[in-house]
C-alpha positions in Angstrom: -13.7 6.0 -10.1 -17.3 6.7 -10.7 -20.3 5.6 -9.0 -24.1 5.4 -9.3 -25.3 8.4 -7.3 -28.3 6.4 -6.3 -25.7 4.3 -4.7 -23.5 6.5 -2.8 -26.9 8.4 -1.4 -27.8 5.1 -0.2 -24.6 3.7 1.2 -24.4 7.4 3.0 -28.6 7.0 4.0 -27.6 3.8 5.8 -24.0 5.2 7.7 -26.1 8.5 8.5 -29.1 6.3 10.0 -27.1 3.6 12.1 -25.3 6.3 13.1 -28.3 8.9 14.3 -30.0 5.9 15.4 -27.5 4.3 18.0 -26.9 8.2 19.6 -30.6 8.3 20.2 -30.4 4.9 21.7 -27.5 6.2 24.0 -29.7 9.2 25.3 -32.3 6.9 25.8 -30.0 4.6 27.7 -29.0 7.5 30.2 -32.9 8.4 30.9 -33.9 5.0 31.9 -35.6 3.7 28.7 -33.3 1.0 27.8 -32.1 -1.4 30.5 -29.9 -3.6 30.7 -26.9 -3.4 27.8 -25.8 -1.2 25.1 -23.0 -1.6 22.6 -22.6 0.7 20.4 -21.7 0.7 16.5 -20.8 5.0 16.2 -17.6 5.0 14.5 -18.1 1.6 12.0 -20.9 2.2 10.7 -19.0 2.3 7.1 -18.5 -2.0 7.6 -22.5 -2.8 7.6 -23.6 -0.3 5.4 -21.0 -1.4 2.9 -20.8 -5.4 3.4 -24.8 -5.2 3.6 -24.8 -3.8 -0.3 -22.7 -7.0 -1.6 -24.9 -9.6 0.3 -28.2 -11.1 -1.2 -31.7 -11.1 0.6 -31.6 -15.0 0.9 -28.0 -15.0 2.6 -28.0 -15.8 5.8 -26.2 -13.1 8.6 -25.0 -14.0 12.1 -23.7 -10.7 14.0 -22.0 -10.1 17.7 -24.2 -8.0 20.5 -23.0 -4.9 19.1 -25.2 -5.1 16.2 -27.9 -2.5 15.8 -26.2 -1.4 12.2 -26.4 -5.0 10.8 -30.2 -5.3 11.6 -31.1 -1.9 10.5 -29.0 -2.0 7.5 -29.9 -6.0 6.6 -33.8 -4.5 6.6 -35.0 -5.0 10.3 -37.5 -1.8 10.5 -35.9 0.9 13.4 -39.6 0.1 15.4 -38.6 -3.2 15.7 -35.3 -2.3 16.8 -36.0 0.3 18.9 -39.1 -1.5 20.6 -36.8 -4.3 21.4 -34.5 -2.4 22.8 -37.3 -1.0 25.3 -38.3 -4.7 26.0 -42.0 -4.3 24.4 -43.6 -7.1 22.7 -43.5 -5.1 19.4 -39.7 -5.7 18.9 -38.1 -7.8 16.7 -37.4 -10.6 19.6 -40.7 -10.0 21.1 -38.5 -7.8 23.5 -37.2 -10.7 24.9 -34.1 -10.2 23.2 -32.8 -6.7 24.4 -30.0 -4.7 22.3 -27.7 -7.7 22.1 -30.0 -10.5 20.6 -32.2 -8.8 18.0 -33.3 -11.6 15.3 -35.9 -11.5 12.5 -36.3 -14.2 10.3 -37.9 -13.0 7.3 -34.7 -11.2 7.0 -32.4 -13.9 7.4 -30.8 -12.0 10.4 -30.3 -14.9 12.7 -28.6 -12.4 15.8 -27.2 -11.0 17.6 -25.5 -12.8 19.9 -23.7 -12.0 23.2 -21.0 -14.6 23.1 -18.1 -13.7 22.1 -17.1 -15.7 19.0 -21.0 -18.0 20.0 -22.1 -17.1 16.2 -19.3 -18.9 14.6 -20.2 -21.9 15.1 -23.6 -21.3 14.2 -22.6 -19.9 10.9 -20.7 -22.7 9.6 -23.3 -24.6 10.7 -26.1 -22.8 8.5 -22.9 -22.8 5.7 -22.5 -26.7 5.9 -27.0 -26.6 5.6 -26.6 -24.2 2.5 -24.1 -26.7 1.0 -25.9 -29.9 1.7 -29.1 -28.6 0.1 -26.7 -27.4 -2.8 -28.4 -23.8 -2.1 -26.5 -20.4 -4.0 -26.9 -18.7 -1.0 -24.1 -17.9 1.4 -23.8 -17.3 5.7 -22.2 -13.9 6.5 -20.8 -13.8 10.1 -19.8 -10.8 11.6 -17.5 -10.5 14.8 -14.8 -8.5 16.6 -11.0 -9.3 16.8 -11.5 -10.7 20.3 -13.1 -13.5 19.1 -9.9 -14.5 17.3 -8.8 -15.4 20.8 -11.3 -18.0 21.0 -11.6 -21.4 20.7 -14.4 -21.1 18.5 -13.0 -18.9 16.3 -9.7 -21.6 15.4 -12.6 -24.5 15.4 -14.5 -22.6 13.1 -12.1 -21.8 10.7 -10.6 -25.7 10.1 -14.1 -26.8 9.5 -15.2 -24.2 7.2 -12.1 -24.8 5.1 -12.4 -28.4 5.2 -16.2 -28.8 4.5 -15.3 -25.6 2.0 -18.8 -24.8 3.4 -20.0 -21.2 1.5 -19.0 -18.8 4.9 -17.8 -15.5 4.5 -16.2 -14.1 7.6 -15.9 -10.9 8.8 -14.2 -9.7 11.2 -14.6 -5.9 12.8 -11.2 -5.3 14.2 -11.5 -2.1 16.8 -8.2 -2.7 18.4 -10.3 -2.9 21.7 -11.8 -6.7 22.5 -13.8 -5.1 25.2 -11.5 -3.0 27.0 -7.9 -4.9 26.3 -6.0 -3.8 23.2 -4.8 -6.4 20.8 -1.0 -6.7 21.4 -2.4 -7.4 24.8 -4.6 -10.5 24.0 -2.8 -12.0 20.6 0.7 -12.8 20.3 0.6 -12.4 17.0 -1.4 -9.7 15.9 -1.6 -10.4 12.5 -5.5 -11.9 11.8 -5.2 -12.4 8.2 -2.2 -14.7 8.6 -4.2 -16.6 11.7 -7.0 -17.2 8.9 -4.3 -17.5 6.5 -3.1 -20.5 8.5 -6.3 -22.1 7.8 -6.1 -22.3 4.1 -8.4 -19.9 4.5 -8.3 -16.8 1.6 -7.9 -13.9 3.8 -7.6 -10.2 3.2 -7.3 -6.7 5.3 -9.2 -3.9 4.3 -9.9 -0.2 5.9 -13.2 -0.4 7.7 -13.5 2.9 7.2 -13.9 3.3 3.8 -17.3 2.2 2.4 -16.5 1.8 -0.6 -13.9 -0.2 0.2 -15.6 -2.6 2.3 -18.0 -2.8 -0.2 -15.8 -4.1 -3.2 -13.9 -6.5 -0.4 -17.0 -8.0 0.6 -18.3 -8.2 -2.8 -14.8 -10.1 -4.0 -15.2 -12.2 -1.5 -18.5 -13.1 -1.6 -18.3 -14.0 -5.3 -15.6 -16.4 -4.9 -17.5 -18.3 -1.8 -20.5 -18.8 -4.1 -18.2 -19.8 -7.1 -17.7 -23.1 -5.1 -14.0 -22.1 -3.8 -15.1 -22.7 0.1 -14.9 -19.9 3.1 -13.2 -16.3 3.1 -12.3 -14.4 5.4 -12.1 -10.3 5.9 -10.2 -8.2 8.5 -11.9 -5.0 8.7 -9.7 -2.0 10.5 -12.0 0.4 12.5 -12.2 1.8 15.5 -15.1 2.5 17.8 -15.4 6.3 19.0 -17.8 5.4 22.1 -16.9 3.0 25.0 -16.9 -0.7 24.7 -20.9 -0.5 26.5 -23.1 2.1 28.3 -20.8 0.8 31.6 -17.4 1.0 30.2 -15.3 3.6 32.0 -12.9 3.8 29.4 -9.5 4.1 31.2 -8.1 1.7 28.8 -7.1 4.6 26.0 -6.5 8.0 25.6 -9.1 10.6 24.8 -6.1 11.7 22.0 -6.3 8.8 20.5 -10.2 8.5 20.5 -10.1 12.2 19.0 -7.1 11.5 16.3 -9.2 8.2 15.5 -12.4 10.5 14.9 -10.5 12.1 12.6 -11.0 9.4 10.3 -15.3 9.4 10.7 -16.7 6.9 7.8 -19.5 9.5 7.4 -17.1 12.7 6.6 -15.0 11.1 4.7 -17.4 9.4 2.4 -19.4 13.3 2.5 -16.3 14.9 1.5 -15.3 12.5 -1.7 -18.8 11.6 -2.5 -18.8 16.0 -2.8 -16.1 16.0 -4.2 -16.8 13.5 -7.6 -20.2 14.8 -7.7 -21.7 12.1 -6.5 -24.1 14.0 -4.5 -25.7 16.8 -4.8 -26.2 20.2 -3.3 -28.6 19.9 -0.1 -28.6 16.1 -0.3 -26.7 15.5 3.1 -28.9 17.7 4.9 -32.5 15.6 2.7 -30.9 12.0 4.3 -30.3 14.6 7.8 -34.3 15.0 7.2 -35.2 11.9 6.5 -33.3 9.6 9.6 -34.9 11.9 12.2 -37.8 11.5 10.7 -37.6 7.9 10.7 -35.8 7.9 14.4 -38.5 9.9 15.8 -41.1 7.2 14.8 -39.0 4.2 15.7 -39.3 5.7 19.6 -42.7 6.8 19.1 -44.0 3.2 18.3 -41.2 1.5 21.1 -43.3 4.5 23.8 -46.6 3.2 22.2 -45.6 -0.8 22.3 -47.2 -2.8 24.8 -45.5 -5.2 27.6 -45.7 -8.8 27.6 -48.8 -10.3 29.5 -46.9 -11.9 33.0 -48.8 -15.5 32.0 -46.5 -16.0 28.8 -43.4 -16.1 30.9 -43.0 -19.8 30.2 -44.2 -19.5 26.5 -41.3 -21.0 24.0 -39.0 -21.5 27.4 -41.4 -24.5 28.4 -44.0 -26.9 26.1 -47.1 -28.8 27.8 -46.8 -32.1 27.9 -48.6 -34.0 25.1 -51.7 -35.8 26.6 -51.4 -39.3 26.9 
């Protein structure tokens, strides 16, 4: 195949970024600079930096709380991010949010969310909005395989279809919903034939290949604004770091984390994107340049952010009474 080479720098810009990104975040984690949680994206970063590319700016996105990728990806600035992720005023969610609920509206990135499966219903909500105001946008919804367990997730689903409200699902299948494998949560493992039984159009795809998830998203997304109602997407991946910044990890095999690595989004896209002559000579090591660059700022402004003042703690939880 061939491919812009504008494109494939940028699809690699974005996996090399969420991915230089979130292992900064994890060293800051460790010292004591982020509290409180930290899921991280190393290993799929291929499914946000290639679902991102077929998605318009006026689309709406819902994501899970392990979504750093989709908001830097989606256009969220790595200040933002990163100052949120510090809790300073200067983030995103007026660091109110933390790591799991970044949101930014001018983007149309309506969370993070640390439900599992909580955004689902929210997304066929804003769908069902689009509809009604006969919109040609579309709500792009992001989740893990253990929110197939969910109620939400079967609710979801059976309303989408039935409203054939313009939602296009995606769902980042890691094997691991937290720290319990598939076979051990679904009787039936299959999650295209669960959406399948739906009347939902469903398809599986290998979250590891960019490009890939780029065409499958794009397919999808142009039969959901032709009219024909939700789809939905399995994306196979595989996380290479622990579920969270807690997570012991005695639930797999370091074998099978290395023999899963073996399969890094980034390499493989280096070595074929190298290989067609879709980049050129020095041009990993000029994106290399350029995220460390941008990294090194994004903590430099979260160290420079300020804390909220103590006498806005009620401000947007509580409103004043309207005088009589």
């Amino acid at each position: 195949m061939t491919m812009d080479p504008r494109l494939a720098r940028k699809l690699l810009f974005e996996m090399v970024r969420i991915r230089r990104f979130e292992e900064k975040a994890a060293e800051l984690y460790s010292a004591g600079k982020i509290r409180g949680f930290l899921h991280l994206y190393i290993g799929e970063e291929a499914i946000a930096a290639g679902a991102m590319q077929a998605l318009r700016p006026e689309d709406a996105v819902f994501a899970t709380y392990r979504e750093h990728g989709h908001a830097l990806v989606r256009g969220i600035s790595a200040g933002a991010v990163m100052a949120e992720m510090y809790g300073k005023a200067e983030g995103c969610s007026r660091g109110r949010g933390g790591s799991m609920h970044l949101f930014d509206a001018a983007t149309r990135f309506y969370g993070g969310n640390a439900i599992v499966a909580g955004a689902l219903p929210l997304a066929v909500g804003c769908a069902l909005a689009q509809k009604m105001q006969r919109r040609s946008e579309l709500t792009a919804c992001f989740f893990g395989e253990g929110a197939v367990a969910e109620g939400e997730f079967h609710e979801s689903l059976n309303l989408a279809e039935l409203w054939k409200v313009p939602a296009l699902f995606l769902c980042e299948n890691n094997l691991y919903a937290m720290g319990t494998a598939l076979e051990r949560s679904e009787a039936d493992t299959d999650l295209v034939e669960k959406a399948g039984s739906y009347n939902v159009p469903a398809k599986s795809v290998d979250g590891m290949d960019v490009i890939a998830v780029m065409h499958a998203v794009q397919e999808a997304a142009d039969l959901v604004r032709a009219g024909n109602g939700p789809c939905f997407l399995e994306f196979r991946t595989y996380r290479f770091r622990a579920h969270s910044m807690f997570d012991a990890e005695l639930y797999r095999s370091k074998a099978e984390v290395e023999r899963w690595k073996q399969h890094c989004p980034i390499a493989a896209f280096v070595a074929r994107a190298t290989h067609e002559g879709w980049l050129a000579a020095g041009e990993l090591e000029a994106i290399e340049a350029q995220v460390a660059l941008e990294v090194g700022q994004a903590v430099a402004f979260a160290e420079a952010g300020t804390w909220e003042p103590v006498d806005h703690l009620t401000r947007d939880v509580y409103t004043e009474r309207a005088p009589s």
